[in-house]
N, C-alpha and C positions, 0 to 999 in steps of 0.2 A: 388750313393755316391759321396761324393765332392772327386776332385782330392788329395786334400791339405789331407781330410782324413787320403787318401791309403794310403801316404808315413809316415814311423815309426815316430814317437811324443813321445816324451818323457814322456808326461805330457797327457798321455793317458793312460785308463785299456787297458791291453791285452781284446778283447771279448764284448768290449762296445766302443759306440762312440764317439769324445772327448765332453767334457765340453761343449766345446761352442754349440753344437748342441742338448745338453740336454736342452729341453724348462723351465721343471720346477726344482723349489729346495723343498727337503722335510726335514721334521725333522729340521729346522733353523731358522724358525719363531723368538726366540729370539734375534741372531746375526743380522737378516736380518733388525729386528725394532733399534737397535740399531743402524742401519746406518740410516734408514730413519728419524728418529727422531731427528742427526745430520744434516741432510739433510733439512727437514723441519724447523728447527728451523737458518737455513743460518751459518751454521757452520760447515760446511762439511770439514772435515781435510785433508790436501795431503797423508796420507797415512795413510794406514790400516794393522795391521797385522793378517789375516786369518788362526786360529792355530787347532790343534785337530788331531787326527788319521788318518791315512793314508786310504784312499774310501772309508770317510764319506761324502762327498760332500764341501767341503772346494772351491776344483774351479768349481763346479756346479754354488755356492755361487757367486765364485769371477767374472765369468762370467755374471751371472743375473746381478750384480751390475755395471761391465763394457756395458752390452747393455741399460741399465735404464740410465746411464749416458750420452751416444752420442745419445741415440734415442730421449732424453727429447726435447718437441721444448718450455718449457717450466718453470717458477719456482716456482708454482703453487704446495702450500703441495700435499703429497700423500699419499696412506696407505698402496700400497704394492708395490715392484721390475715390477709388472708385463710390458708389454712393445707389440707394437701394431704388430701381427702377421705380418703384412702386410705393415709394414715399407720397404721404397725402398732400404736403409740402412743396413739390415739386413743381403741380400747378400754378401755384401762387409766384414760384424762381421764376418761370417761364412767363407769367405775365406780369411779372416786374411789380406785386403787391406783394409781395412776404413783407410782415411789420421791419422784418431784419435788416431789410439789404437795400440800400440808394447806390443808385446810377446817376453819373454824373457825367454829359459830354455835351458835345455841340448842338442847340438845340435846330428845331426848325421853323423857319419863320414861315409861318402861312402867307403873311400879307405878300412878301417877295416872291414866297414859293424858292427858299435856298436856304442851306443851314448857314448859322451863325459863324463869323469866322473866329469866335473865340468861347471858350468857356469864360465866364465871367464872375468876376466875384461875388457878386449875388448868387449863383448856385452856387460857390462854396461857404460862403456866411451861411447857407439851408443845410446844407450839408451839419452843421454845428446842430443847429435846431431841430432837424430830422431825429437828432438820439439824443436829444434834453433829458430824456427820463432814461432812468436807468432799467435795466436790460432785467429782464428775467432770470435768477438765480444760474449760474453754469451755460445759460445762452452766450454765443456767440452775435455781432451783426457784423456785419461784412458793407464796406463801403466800395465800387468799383470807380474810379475817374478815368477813362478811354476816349482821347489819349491826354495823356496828364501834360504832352507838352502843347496841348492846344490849349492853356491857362493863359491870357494874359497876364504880366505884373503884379496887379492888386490882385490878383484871383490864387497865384502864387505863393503872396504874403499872407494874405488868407490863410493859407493850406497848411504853411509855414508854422503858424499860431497854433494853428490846432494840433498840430503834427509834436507840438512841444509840451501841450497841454490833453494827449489823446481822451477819450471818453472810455470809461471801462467795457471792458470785453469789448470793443470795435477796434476790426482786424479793416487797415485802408491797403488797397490793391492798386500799384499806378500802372498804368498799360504806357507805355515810353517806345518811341519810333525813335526821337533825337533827345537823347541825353543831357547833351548841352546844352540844350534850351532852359533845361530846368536852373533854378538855383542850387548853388551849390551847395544853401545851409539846408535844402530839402531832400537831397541826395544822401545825405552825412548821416541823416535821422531815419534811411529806409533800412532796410538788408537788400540787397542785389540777387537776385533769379535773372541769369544773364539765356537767352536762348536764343540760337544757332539756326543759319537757314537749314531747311529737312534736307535730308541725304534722300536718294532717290528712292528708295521704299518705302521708305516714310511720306515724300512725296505723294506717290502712288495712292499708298491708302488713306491720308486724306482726300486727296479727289475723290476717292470712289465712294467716302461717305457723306462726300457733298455732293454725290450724284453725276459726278462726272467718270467717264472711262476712257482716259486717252491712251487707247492701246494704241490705236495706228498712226496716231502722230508722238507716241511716247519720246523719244529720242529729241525731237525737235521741243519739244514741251518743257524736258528736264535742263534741257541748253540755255533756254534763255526765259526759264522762271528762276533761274537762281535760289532755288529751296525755297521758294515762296507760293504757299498756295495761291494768295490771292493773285499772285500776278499769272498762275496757272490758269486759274480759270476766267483772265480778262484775255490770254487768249486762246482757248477752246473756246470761250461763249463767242465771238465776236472774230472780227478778221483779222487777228495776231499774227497767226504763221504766215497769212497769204501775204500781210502787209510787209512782216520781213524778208517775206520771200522774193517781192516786188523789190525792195529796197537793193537786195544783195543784186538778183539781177539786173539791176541798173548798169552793173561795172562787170558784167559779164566778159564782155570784151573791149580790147585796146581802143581808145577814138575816142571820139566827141560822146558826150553824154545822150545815151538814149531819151530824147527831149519826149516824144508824145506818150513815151509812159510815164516819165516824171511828171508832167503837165497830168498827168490820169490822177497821179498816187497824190499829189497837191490838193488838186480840184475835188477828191474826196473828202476834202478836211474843211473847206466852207459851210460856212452858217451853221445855225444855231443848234441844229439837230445833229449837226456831227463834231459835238465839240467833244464826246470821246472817243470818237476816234482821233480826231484831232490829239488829245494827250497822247493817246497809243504808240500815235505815230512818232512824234516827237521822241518820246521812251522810247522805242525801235530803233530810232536812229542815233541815241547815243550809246544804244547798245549794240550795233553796228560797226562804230566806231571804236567802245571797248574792245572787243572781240578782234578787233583787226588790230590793235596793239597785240592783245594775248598771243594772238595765232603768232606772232614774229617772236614775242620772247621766250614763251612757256611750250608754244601751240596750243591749238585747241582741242578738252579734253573731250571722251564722249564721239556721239553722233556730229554730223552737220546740222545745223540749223535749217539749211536750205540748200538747195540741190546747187552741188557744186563750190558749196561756200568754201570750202578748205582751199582748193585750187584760186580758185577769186581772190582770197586773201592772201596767200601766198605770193601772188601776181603783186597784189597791192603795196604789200609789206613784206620787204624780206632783207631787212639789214634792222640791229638800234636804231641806228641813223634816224629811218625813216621811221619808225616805230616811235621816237621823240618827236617828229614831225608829227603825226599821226593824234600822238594824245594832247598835242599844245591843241591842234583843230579842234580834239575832242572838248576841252577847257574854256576857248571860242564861241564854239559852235553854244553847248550850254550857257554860258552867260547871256550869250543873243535872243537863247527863246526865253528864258527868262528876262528878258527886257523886253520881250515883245508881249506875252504874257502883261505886265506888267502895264502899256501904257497901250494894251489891246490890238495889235496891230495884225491885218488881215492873216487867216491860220492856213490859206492857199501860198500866200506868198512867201510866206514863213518858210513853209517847207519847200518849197522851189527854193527857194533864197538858201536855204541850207544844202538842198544838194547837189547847187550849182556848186556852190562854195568846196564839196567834197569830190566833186568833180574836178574842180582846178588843181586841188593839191595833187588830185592822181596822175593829174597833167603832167604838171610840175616833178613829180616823183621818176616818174615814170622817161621823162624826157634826161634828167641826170646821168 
């Protein structure tokens, strides 16, 4: 494994390896032709902005398209990203020294031991200085920012400046989770590569080139990663399925809340070593909650999530009615752990507190 790996990356999954080391991109075939087709037609734009859900491959993307651009010895149409295994060049992508290419994202603070919670203006003022000198005759450089909306304000306006003044032959790549975050006059000045969570084959074969193989929980996996790799493989690595599986069983049957497993499923989310599971769980349970509006208005598509979950939700939900009942909770319940979050409040009691709480409404539903 490369050195540069080991050390914490921001703009890395927990449990997979970074972007840049992923060979292929799946599921983007349309984002990917829209850049080529700028490309081949000699009007390749200084900036791009890379949008869509969070581990759906957005810097898979933005990477293929940073190694296509300094590996090119050429400007010769093409028809896909792909790029020559065997380039000398290649080395230097993967350990992040080609003269070409700066990476810009959240650093990590040794002293804390936790990344920064902002890209800061100071890296993107470096960003300017990084390509002062001008480029080699028909070179390309490639700037990545992942994720461009973890910018502060001043880092923003930074960007802004530059984005209106670019640098010759420097192609900027923004990796964007939440759109809105951005400014609007920084949006105005990109071209749009919009990409789609993966349909389930797509899915598939990115897990299995990130080493993962969920044949025998495949169904439960494509449910509720929502075409997202990264959230496929936080739960294959870790206790995802078992944790929603626990959650759905809760409301197994009519009564009172089965208290000493929730008190279990709770108690797993204390202190400091379980604080992802903690998030996990949290995420499970408003996708729980999703899923139990779905089931009543759409139903649910696919496999079960969890043994018996159709029936369960059916039981839960089975009018609008209650289905608007249902996502006001869902609306609730989120705001709460985001203020507990927020002002730290213990992540046991949190989630007891939340599924008492989804406990009563089924009470309530249920007794109507």
């Amino acid at each position: 494994m490369n050195d540069v790996e080991e050390r914490p990356e921001s703009d890395r999954l927990s449990g997979a390896c970074h972007p840049r080391f992923t060979p292929q991109v799946f599921g983007h075939d349309d984002a990917a032709q829209v850049f080529l087709d700028a490309y081949n037609a000699g009007r390749l734009h200084h900036a791009w902005l890379i949008s869509g859900a969070p581990g759906i491959g957005k810097a898979t993307l933005a990477w293929a398209i940073a190694r296509f651009l300094l590996l090119r010895q050429d400007n010769a149409p093409v028809e896909t990203l792909d790029h020559p295994v065997d380039h000398p060049d290649l080395a230097l992508i993967n350990a992040l020294s080609h003269p070409g290419l700066a990476l810009y994202r959240r650093a990590w603070d040794v002293k804390d031991a936790r990344f920064n919670q902002n890209i800061s203006v100071d890296d993107i003022r470096a960003l300017k200085s990084a390509f002062a000198l001008k480029a080699t005759k028909g070179a390309k450089r490639v700037v990545i920012i992942d994720a461009a909306d973890d910018m502060n304000r001043a880092a923003g306006n930074a960007l802004l400046k530059l984005l209106e003044e670019p640098p010759d032959d420097v192609v900027i790549l923004l990796v964007v989770h939440r759109p809105h975050r951005l400014l609007p006059t920084i949006k105005s000045r990109c071209l749009s590569l919009k990409c789609a969570p993966l349909a389930d084959d797509a899915l598939l074969r990115a897990l299995r080139q990130a080493g993962f193989d969920p044949a025998r929980d495949l169904g439960a996996v494509t449910a509720l990663a929502g075409g997202s790799v990264g959230a496929a493989i936080a739960l294959l690595q870790g206790d995802g399925l078992q944790i929603y599986a626990d959650i759905v069983a809760l409301f197994a049957k009519p009564g009172p809340l089965l208290r000493p497993q929730a008190l279990a499923l709770a108690d797993a989310c204390a202190g400091p070593k379980a604080r992802e599971r903690y998030v996990q769980t949290e995420h499970l349970i408003a996708l729980f909650l999703n899923r139990l509006c779905t089931s009543c208005l759409t139903g649910l598509p696919g496999q079960d999530a969890a043994q018996n979950e159709r029936e369960i939700m059916t039981r839960l939900c089975h009018t609008p009615t209650q289905a608007r009942r249902w996502a006001a909770l869902a609306g609730d319940v989120a705001a709460r752990m985001n203020h507990a979050r927020a002002v730290n409040l213990d992540p046991a009691s949190v989630i007891l507190d939340t599924l008492l709480k989804i406990d009563h409404e089924a009470g309530a539903l249920l007794s109507v």
